[in-house]
C-alpha positions in Angstrom: -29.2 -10.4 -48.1 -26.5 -12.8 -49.0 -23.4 -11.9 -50.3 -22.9 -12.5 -54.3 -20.2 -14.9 -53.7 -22.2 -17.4 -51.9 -22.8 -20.2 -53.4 -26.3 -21.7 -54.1 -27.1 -25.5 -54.6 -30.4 -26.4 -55.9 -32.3 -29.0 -54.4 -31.0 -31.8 -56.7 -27.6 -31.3 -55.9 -28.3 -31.0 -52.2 -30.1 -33.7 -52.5 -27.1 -35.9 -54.1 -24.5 -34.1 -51.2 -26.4 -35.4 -48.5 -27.3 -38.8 -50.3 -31.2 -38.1 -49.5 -34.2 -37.8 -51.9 -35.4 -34.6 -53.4 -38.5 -35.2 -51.5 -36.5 -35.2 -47.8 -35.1 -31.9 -49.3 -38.0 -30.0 -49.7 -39.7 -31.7 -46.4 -36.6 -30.1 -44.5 -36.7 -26.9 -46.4 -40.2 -26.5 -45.5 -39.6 -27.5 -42.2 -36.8 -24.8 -41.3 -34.5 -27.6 -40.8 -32.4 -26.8 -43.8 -32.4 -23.3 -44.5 -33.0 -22.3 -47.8 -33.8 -19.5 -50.1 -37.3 -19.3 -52.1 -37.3 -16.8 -55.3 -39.7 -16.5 -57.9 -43.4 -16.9 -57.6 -45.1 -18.7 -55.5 -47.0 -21.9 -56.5 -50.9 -20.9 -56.2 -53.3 -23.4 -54.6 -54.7 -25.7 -57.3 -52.1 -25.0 -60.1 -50.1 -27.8 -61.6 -47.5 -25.6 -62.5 -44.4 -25.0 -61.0 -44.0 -22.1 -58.3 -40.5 -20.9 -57.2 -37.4 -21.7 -56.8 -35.7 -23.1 -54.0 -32.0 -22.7 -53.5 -29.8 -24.0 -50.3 -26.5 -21.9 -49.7 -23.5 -25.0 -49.8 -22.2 -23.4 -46.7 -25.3 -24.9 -44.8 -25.0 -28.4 -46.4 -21.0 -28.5 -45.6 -22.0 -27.8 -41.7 -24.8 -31.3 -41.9 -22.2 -32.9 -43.6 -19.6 -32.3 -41.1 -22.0 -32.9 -38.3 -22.5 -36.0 -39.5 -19.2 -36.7 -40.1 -18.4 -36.1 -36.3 -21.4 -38.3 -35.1 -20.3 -41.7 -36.6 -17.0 -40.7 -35.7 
């Protein structure tokens, strides 16, 4: 369980943190490569409606940003 004072992005402001599509956000959420949090229900096969929510915790997004940081250094 996290701790209350994490804090949560959602996938559009990850999205604009790393400077990568929404798409590439969800594709590396599903992956496992960015860990991420999914609430709500989930999206039943052959619905068009929405399923869940997805929410990244900003420590996880400051770590790829700082790995980054140190590989074009």
């Amino acid at each position: 369980m996290l701790p209350a004072a994490q804090k949560l992005l959602t996938v559009a402001e990850t999205a604009k943190l790393l400077r990568v599509s929404k798409p590439t956000v969800y594709r590396w959420a599903a992956s496992g490569y960015l860990p991420s949090i999914q609430y709500g229900q989930p999206r039943v096969e052959g619905e068009t409606r929405r399923g869940g929510a997805i929410r990244i915790p900003r420590s996880v997004v400051e770590e790829l940003l700082a790995l980054a940081t140190e590989e074009a250094a």
